[in-house]
NUTI-252138 format. One record per residue: residue in three letters; x, y, z of N, C-alpha, C, O, CB in turn. Coordinates in steps of 0.1 Angstrom, whole numbers, plus 5000, padded with zeros to 4 digits. Each point is the difference from the previous one (the first is absolute). Glycine has a CB too. Layout:
REM residues N
AlaXYZXYZXYZXYZXYZ;...
END
This chain:
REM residues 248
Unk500849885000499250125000500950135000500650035010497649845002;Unk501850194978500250144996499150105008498950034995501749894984;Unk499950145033499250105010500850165000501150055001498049715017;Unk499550294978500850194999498750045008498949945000502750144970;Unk498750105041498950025002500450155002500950074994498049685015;Unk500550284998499650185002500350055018499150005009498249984968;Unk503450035024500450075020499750105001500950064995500749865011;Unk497850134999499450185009498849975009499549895003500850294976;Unk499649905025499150025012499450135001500750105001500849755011;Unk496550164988499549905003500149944981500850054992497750045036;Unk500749804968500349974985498350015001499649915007503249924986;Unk496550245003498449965000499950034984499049934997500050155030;Unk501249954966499749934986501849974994501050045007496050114986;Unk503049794995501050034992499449954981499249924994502950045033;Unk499150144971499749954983501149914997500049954989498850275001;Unk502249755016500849944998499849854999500449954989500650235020;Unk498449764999499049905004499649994991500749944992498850075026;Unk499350044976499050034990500849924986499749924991499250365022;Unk501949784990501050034986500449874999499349924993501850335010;Unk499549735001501249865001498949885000500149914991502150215027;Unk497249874987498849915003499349964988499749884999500050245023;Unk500049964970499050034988501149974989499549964990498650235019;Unk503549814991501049994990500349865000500349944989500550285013;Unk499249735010500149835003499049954994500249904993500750105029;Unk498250044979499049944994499749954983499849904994499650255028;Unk501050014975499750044983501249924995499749914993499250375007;Unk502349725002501349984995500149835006500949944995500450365005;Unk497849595011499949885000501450015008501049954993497449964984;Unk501850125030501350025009499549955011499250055007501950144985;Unk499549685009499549895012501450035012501150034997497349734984;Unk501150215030501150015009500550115005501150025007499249814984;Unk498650265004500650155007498950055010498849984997502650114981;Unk498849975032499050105007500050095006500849975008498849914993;Unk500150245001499950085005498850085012498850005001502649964979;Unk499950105029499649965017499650165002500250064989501749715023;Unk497850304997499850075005500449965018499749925007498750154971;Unk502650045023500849975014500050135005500650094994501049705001;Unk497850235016499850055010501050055010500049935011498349964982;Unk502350195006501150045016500350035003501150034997499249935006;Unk499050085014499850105010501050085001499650125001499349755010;Unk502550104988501250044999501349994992500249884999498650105016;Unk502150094979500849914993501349895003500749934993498450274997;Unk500749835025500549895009500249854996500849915000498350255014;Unk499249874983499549814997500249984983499349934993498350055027;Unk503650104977499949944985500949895000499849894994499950344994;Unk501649795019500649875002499049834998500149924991501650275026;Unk497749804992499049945008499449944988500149884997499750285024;Unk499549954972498949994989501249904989499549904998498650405005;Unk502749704994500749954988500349895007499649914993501450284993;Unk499549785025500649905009498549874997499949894994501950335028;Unk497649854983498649924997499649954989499649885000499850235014;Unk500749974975499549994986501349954988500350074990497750145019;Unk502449704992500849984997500750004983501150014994498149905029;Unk498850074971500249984984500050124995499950004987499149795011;Unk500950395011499750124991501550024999500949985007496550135000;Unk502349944982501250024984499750154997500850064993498949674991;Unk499150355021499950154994498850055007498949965000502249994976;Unk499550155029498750105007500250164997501050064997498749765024;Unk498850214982500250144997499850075016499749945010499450044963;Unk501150155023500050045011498850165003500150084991502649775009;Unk496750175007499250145002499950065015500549945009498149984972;Unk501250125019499950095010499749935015499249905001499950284980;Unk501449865028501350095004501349964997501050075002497749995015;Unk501449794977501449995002501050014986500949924999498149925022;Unk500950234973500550034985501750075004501149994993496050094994;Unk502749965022501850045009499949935009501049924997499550315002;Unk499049725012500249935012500549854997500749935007497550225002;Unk501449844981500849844997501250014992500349894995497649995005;Unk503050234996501150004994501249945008501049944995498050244995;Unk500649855025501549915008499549895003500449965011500850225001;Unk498249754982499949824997500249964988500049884997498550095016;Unk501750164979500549954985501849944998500950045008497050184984;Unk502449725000501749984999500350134989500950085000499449595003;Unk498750334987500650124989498750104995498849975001503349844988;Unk498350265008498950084985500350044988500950094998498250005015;Unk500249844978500350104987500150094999499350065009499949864983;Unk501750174999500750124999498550115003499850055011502549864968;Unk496950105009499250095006499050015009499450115003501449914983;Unk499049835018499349985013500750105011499450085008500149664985;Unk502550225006500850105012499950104999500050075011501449834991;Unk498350184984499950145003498550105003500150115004502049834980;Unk496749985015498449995003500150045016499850105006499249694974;Unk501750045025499550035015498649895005499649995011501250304984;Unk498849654994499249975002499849854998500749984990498950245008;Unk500049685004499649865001498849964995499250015009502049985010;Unk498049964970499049924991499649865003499049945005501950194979;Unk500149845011500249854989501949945014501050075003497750084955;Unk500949755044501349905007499749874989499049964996501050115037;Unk501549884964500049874993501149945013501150045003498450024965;Unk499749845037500249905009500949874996499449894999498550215009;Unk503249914990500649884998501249935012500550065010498850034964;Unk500849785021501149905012501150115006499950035012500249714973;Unk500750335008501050075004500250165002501050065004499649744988;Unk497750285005500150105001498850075000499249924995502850044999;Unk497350165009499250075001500150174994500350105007499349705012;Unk500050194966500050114993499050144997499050004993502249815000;Unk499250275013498950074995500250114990501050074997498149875023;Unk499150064973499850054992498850155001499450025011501549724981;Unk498850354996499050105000499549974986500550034989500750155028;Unk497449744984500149984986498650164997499550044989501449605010;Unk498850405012499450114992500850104992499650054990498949925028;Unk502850074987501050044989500049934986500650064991500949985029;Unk498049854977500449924992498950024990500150034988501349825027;Unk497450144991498550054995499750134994499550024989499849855028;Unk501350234994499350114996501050074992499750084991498649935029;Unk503249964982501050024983499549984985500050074990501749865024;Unk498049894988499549994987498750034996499850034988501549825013;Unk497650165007499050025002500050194989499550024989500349765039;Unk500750294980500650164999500549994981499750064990501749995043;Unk499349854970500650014980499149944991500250044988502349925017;Unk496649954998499249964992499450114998499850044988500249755016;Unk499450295007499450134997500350114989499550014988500549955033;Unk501150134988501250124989500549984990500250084992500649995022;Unk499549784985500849974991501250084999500549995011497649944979;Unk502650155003501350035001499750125005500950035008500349844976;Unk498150215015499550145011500349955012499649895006498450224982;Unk503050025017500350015015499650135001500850094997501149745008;Unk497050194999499050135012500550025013500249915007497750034985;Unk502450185011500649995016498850015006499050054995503250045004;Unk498049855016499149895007499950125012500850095003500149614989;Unk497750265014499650065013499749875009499049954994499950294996;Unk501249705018500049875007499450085013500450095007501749744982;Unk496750085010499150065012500149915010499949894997498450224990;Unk502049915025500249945014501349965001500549984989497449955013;Unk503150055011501149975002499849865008500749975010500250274989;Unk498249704997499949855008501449884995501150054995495750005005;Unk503149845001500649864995500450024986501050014994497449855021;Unk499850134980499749994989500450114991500249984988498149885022;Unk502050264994501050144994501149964998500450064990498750105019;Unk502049744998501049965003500749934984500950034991498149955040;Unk499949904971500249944986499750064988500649974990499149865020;Unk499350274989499850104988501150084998500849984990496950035014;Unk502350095006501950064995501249924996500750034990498850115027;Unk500649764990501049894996500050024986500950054992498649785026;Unk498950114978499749954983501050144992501150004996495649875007;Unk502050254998500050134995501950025002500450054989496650045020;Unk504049884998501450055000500349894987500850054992499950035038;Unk498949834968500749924994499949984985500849944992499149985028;Unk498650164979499250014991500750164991499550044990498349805027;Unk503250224990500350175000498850055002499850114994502249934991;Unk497349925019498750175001500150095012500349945011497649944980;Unk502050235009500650075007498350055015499050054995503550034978;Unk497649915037498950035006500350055014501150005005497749834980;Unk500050205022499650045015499049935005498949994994501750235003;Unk499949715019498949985006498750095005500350124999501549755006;Unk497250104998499150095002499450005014499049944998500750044979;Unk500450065034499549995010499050105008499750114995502249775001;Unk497550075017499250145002500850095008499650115003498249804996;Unk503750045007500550145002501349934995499949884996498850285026;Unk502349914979501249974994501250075010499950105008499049894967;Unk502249895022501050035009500350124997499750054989501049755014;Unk500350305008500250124997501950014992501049965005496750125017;Unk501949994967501250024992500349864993501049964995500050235022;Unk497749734985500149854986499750054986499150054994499749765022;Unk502650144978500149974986499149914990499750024988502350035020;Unk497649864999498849874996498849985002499549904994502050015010;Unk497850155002498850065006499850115002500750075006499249785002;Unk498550184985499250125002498949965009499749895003500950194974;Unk498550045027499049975007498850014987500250054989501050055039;Unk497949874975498750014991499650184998499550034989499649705022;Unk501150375000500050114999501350064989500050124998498849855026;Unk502349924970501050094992499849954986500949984991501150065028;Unk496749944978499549904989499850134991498950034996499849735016;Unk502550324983499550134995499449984984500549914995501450215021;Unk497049974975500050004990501749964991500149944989497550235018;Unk503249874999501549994993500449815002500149914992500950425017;Unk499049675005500349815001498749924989499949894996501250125037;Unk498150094966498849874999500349994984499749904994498150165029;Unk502950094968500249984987501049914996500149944990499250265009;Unk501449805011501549944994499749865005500349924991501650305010;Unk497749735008499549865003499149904998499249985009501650125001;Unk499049844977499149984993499449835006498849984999502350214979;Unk499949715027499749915005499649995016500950015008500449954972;Unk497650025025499750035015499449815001499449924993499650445009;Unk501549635011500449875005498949965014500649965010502250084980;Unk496149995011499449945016500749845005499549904995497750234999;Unk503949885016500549875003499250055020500849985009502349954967;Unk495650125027499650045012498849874994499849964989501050365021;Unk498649625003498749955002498950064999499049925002502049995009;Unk498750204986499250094999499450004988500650034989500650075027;Unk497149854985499149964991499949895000499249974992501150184997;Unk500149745017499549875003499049975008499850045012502149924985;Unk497349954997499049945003500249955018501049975006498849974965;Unk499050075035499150115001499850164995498950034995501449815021;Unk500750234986499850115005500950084985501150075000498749855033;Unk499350054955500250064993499950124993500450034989499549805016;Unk499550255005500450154996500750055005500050125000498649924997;Unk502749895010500850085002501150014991499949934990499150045029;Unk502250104983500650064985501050085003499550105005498449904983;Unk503550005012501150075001499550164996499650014989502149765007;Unk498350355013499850144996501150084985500650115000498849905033;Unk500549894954500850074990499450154996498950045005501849714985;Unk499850315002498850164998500149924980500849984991500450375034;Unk497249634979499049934992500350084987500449944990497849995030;Unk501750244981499750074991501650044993500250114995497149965018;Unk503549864988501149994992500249864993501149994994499950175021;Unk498149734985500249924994499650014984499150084999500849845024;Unk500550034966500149994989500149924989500949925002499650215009;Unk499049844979500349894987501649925000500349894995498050284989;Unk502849965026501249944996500049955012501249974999499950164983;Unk498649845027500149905010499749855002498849964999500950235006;Unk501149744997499949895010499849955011500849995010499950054979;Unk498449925012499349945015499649885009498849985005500650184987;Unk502049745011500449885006499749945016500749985010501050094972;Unk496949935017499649985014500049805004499249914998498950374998;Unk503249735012500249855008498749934999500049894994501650205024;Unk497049984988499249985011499649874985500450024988498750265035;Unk500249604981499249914988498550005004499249984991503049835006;Unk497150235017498949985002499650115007500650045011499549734989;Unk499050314995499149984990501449994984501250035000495950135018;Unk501949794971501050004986500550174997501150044995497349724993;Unk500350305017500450184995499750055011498949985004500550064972;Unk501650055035499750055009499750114995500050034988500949845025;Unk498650235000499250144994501050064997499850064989498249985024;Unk503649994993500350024989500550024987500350094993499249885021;Unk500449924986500649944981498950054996500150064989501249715009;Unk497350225008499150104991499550124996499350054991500549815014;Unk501050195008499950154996501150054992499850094993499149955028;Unk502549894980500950064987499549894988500750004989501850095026;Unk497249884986499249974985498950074993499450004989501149835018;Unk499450225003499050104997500550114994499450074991499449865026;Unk502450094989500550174993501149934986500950074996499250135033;Unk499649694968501249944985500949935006500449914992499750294994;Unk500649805026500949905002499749875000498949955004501950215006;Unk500549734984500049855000500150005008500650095007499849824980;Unk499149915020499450005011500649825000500049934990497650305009;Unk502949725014500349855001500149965015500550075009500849944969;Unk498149875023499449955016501849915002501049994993495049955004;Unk503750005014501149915004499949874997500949925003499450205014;Unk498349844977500249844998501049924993500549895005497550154995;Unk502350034988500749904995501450025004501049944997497550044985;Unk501450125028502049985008499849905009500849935004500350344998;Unk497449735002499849925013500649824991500849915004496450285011;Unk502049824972500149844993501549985000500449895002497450124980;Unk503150135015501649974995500649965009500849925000499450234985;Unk499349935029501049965014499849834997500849914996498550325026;Unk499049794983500249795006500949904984500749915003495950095015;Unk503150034971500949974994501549935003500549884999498150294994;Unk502049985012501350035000500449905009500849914997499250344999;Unk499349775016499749885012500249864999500749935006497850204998;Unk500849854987499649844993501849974990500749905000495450154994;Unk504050065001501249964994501550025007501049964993497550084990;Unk501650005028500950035012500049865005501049935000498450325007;Unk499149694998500649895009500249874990500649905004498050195019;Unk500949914968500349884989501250004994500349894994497650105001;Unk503050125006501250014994501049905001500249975011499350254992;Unk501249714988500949925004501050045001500450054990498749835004;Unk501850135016501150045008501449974987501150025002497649915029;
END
Protein backbone atom coordinates (compact mmCIF):
# COMPACT_ATOMS: atom_id res chain seq x y z
CA UNK A 1 0.00 0.00 0.00
CA UNK A 2 1.06 3.33 -1.35
CA UNK A 3 -0.15 5.89 1.59
CA UNK A 4 0.12 9.89 1.09
CA UNK A 5 -1.97 12.26 3.23
CA UNK A 6 -2.62 15.94 4.29
CA UNK A 7 -1.25 17.20 8.17
CA UNK A 8 -2.74 20.51 9.74
CA UNK A 9 -4.86 21.17 12.23
CA UNK A 10 -7.96 21.64 12.57
CA UNK A 11 -8.37 19.63 8.84
CA UNK A 12 -12.36 20.03 8.46
CA UNK A 13 -12.59 19.86 4.78
CA UNK A 14 -9.80 19.32 2.21
CA UNK A 15 -9.50 19.26 -1.59
CA UNK A 16 -6.55 17.50 -1.46
CA UNK A 17 -8.40 14.36 -0.41
CA UNK A 18 -11.04 15.10 -2.90
CA UNK A 19 -8.39 15.25 -5.37
CA UNK A 20 -6.23 12.31 -4.98
CA UNK A 21 -9.09 10.13 -4.16
CA UNK A 22 -11.07 10.77 -7.43
CA UNK A 23 -7.41 10.39 -9.48
CA UNK A 24 -6.99 6.83 -8.00
CA UNK A 25 -9.95 6.13 -9.06
CA UNK A 26 -10.11 7.64 -12.83
CA UNK A 27 -6.39 6.59 -13.64
CA UNK A 28 -7.27 2.62 -11.94
CA UNK A 29 -4.43 3.18 -9.50
CA UNK A 30 -4.81 0.31 -7.06
CA UNK A 31 -2.84 0.38 -3.87
CA UNK A 32 -2.82 3.90 -3.16
CA UNK A 33 -4.70 5.95 -0.46
CA UNK A 34 -5.15 8.94 0.83
CA UNK A 35 -5.43 9.95 4.65
CA UNK A 36 -6.31 12.90 6.24
CA UNK A 37 -4.14 13.27 9.54
CA UNK A 38 -4.93 15.33 12.11
CA UNK A 39 -2.25 16.96 14.58
CA UNK A 40 -2.77 18.65 17.62
CA UNK A 41 0.77 19.56 17.50
CA UNK A 42 3.82 19.35 15.36
CA UNK A 43 5.43 17.43 18.07
CA UNK A 44 3.37 14.31 17.07
CA UNK A 45 4.75 14.35 13.55
CA UNK A 46 7.55 12.09 14.47
CA UNK A 47 4.95 9.72 15.97
CA UNK A 48 2.47 10.11 12.99
CA UNK A 49 5.25 8.63 10.36
CA UNK A 50 6.58 6.25 13.07
CA UNK A 51 3.15 4.79 13.05
CA UNK A 52 2.32 4.97 9.44
CA UNK A 53 4.83 3.38 7.98
CA UNK A 54 3.73 2.98 4.11
CA UNK A 55 3.29 7.17 3.60
CA UNK A 56 5.71 8.10 0.77
CA UNK A 57 4.12 11.85 0.42
CA UNK A 58 2.21 14.39 2.27
CA UNK A 59 1.06 17.68 2.04
CA UNK A 60 1.07 20.09 4.31
CA UNK A 61 -1.49 23.27 5.54
CA UNK A 62 -1.92 25.25 8.03
CA UNK A 63 -0.42 25.78 10.83
CA UNK A 64 2.35 23.77 10.12
CA UNK A 65 3.82 24.91 6.59
CA UNK A 66 7.08 26.43 8.83
CA UNK A 67 6.66 24.52 11.96
CA UNK A 68 7.60 21.30 10.40
CA UNK A 69 10.81 22.50 8.65
CA UNK A 70 13.08 21.35 11.69
CA UNK A 71 11.88 17.69 11.06
CA UNK A 72 12.79 18.14 7.62
CA UNK A 73 16.60 16.67 6.51
CA UNK A 74 16.51 19.22 3.34
CA UNK A 75 14.48 21.70 0.98
CA UNK A 76 14.37 22.35 -2.45
CA UNK A 77 16.07 25.43 -3.53
CA UNK A 78 13.03 27.45 -3.76
CA UNK A 79 11.11 25.88 -1.22
CA UNK A 80 14.58 27.46 0.96
CA UNK A 81 14.13 30.67 -0.25
CA UNK A 82 9.76 30.84 0.30
CA UNK A 83 10.06 29.81 3.91
CA UNK A 84 7.53 27.76 3.53
CA UNK A 85 6.54 23.87 3.62
CA UNK A 86 3.48 22.17 1.11
CA UNK A 87 4.32 19.03 -0.19
CA UNK A 88 7.15 16.41 2.12
CA UNK A 89 8.27 13.29 0.01
CA UNK A 90 8.83 10.73 2.72
CA UNK A 91 11.36 8.28 1.94
CA UNK A 92 13.80 5.31 3.84
CA UNK A 93 16.71 7.83 4.15
CA UNK A 94 15.32 11.20 4.14
CA UNK A 95 12.56 13.78 4.51
CA UNK A 96 12.33 16.52 1.65
CA UNK A 97 10.57 19.42 1.45
CA UNK A 98 8.77 21.02 -1.03
CA UNK A 99 6.35 24.40 -2.07
CA UNK A 100 4.48 23.15 -4.77
CA UNK A 101 2.18 26.18 -4.76
CA UNK A 102 5.32 28.00 -6.19
CA UNK A 103 5.21 25.43 -8.74
CA UNK A 104 1.38 25.99 -9.60
CA UNK A 105 0.95 29.36 -9.49
CA UNK A 106 4.49 30.03 -11.81
CA UNK A 107 3.16 27.86 -14.41
CA UNK A 108 -0.19 28.50 -13.85
CA UNK A 109 0.93 32.73 -14.25
CA UNK A 110 2.71 31.70 -17.75
CA UNK A 111 0.14 29.83 -19.24
CA UNK A 112 -1.66 33.04 -18.56
CA UNK A 113 0.90 36.24 -19.89
CA UNK A 114 2.47 34.23 -21.95
CA UNK A 115 5.70 36.12 -22.57
CA UNK A 116 4.24 39.52 -21.15
CA UNK A 117 5.79 40.35 -17.90
CA UNK A 118 3.34 43.23 -16.20
CA UNK A 119 4.65 44.47 -13.05
CA UNK A 120 2.81 42.94 -10.23
CA UNK A 121 0.91 44.30 -7.05
CA UNK A 122 0.68 41.13 -4.68
CA UNK A 123 -2.02 41.58 -2.32
CA UNK A 124 -1.36 40.30 1.28
CA UNK A 125 1.99 39.36 2.95
CA UNK A 126 0.82 35.95 4.13
CA UNK A 127 2.66 32.23 3.18
CA UNK A 128 0.98 32.16 0.22
CA UNK A 129 2.67 35.86 -0.94
CA UNK A 130 5.91 34.13 -0.05
CA UNK A 131 5.73 31.62 -2.91
CA UNK A 132 4.18 34.15 -5.38
CA UNK A 133 7.17 36.61 -5.07
CA UNK A 134 9.48 33.74 -5.23
CA UNK A 135 7.61 32.81 -8.67
CA UNK A 136 7.35 36.69 -9.87
CA UNK A 137 11.62 37.10 -8.97
CA UNK A 138 12.18 34.26 -11.14
CA UNK A 139 9.81 35.02 -13.58
CA UNK A 140 11.85 38.94 -13.77
CA UNK A 141 8.57 40.73 -13.05
CA UNK A 142 9.16 43.45 -11.19
CA UNK A 143 6.46 44.08 -8.11
CA UNK A 144 5.19 45.35 -4.47
CA UNK A 145 3.57 43.69 -1.75
CA UNK A 146 0.41 45.18 -0.82
CA UNK A 147 -0.58 45.52 2.69
CA UNK A 148 -2.96 47.44 5.02
CA UNK A 149 -0.16 49.22 6.61
CA UNK A 150 3.35 48.91 5.59
CA UNK A 151 6.59 48.69 7.18
CA UNK A 152 8.14 52.08 7.65
CA UNK A 153 10.82 53.06 5.00
CA UNK A 154 9.88 49.37 3.10
CA UNK A 155 11.05 49.12 -0.34
CA UNK A 156 8.65 45.99 -0.98
CA UNK A 157 5.45 46.98 0.40
CA UNK A 158 2.90 49.56 0.06
CA UNK A 159 -0.06 50.12 2.14
CA UNK A 160 -3.45 50.05 0.20
CA UNK A 161 -3.65 53.91 1.03
CA UNK A 162 -0.26 54.34 -1.53
CA UNK A 163 -2.27 52.62 -4.30
CA UNK A 164 -1.77 56.00 -6.22
CA UNK A 165 -3.54 56.71 -9.73
CA UNK A 166 0.47 56.61 -10.72
CA UNK A 167 1.24 52.83 -9.02
CA UNK A 168 -2.05 51.75 -10.26
CA UNK A 169 -0.88 52.91 -14.11
CA UNK A 170 2.25 51.42 -14.14
CA UNK A 171 1.10 48.12 -12.38
CA UNK A 172 -0.94 46.26 -14.59
CA UNK A 173 -0.79 42.72 -12.97
CA UNK A 174 -2.65 42.70 -9.41
CA UNK A 175 -2.34 39.36 -7.46
CA UNK A 176 -5.13 38.73 -4.41
CA UNK A 177 -2.77 35.92 -2.57
CA UNK A 178 -5.27 37.31 0.87
CA UNK A 179 -8.38 34.91 1.81
CA UNK A 180 -10.56 37.48 1.33
CA UNK A 181 -13.76 36.65 -0.69
CA UNK A 182 -13.95 33.07 0.22
CA UNK A 183 -16.75 31.30 0.70
CA UNK A 184 -18.67 31.95 3.25
CA UNK A 185 -18.08 35.37 3.42
CA UNK A 186 -17.92 36.46 0.00
CA UNK A 187 -18.23 40.04 -0.06
CA UNK A 188 -15.44 40.55 1.30
CA UNK A 189 -12.53 41.96 -0.89
CA UNK A 190 -9.04 43.50 -0.45
CA UNK A 191 -9.71 47.75 -0.37
CA UNK A 192 -7.89 48.21 -4.20
CA UNK A 193 -9.18 51.91 -5.57
CA UNK A 194 -11.68 50.23 -7.97
CA UNK A 195 -11.83 53.36 -10.10
CA UNK A 196 -8.26 52.96 -11.51
CA UNK A 197 -8.84 49.72 -12.79
CA UNK A 198 -8.65 49.23 -16.62
CA UNK A 199 -8.79 46.98 -19.96
CA UNK A 200 -4.95 46.91 -19.41
CA UNK A 201 -5.14 45.08 -16.28
CA UNK A 202 -4.66 41.84 -14.94
CA UNK A 203 -6.50 40.32 -12.17
CA UNK A 204 -5.08 36.88 -10.41
CA UNK A 205 -7.23 36.07 -7.53
CA UNK A 206 -5.74 32.75 -5.51
CA UNK A 207 -9.22 32.47 -3.91
CA UNK A 208 -11.06 29.05 -6.16
CA UNK A 209 -14.42 29.27 -4.16
CA UNK A 210 -16.63 30.97 -4.96
CA UNK A 211 -15.22 30.40 -9.05
CA UNK A 212 -15.57 34.49 -9.39
CA UNK A 213 -15.24 36.37 -6.34
CA UNK A 214 -16.83 39.91 -6.06
CA UNK A 215 -13.87 40.95 -6.90
CA UNK A 216 -12.93 39.54 -10.06
CA UNK A 217 -16.30 40.87 -10.82
CA UNK A 218 -16.09 44.10 -10.25
CA UNK A 219 -12.66 44.46 -12.34
CA UNK A 220 -14.34 42.85 -14.89
CA UNK A 221 -16.50 45.02 -14.92
CA UNK A 222 -14.32 47.95 -15.65
CA UNK A 223 -12.30 45.64 -18.78
CA UNK A 224 -9.84 43.94 -16.80
CA UNK A 225 -8.85 40.00 -17.36
CA UNK A 226 -9.79 38.19 -14.84
CA UNK A 227 -8.37 34.43 -13.41
CA UNK A 228 -9.51 32.33 -10.23
CA UNK A 229 -6.88 29.85 -8.46
CA UNK A 230 -8.22 26.62 -9.63
CA UNK A 231 -6.17 25.52 -12.04
CA UNK A 232 -2.90 26.53 -9.84
CA UNK A 233 -4.79 24.68 -7.24
CA UNK A 234 -4.92 21.42 -10.13
CA UNK A 235 -0.92 22.32 -10.93
CA UNK A 236 0.15 22.26 -7.21
CA UNK A 237 -1.47 18.75 -6.45
CA UNK A 238 0.03 17.70 -9.74
CA UNK A 239 3.45 18.84 -8.87
CA UNK A 240 2.80 16.81 -5.61
CA UNK A 241 1.86 13.59 -7.31
CA UNK A 242 5.04 14.00 -9.35
CA UNK A 243 7.47 14.85 -6.36
CA UNK A 244 6.56 11.78 -4.50
CA UNK A 245 6.60 9.30 -7.47
CA UNK A 246 9.87 10.54 -8.65
CA UNK A 247 12.51 8.00 -8.98
CA UNK A 248 15.51 8.94 -7.12
Amino acid sequence: MKKYGLIGFPLTHSFSKKYFSEKFRKEGLRGCQYELYEIPNIQAFPALLAKEPDIIGLNVTIPYKQQVIPYLDRLETACREIGAVNCIKVSPDELVGFNTDYIGFRTSLENWVGKERPAALVLGTGGASNAVAQALNDLNISFFKVSRTSPPDSKSTLSYKELSPEIMADYHLIINTTPLGTYPNTSESPPIPLEHIGSNHWFYDLVYNPEETSLMKEVSRRGAKTKNGIEMLHLQAEAAWEIWNAEE
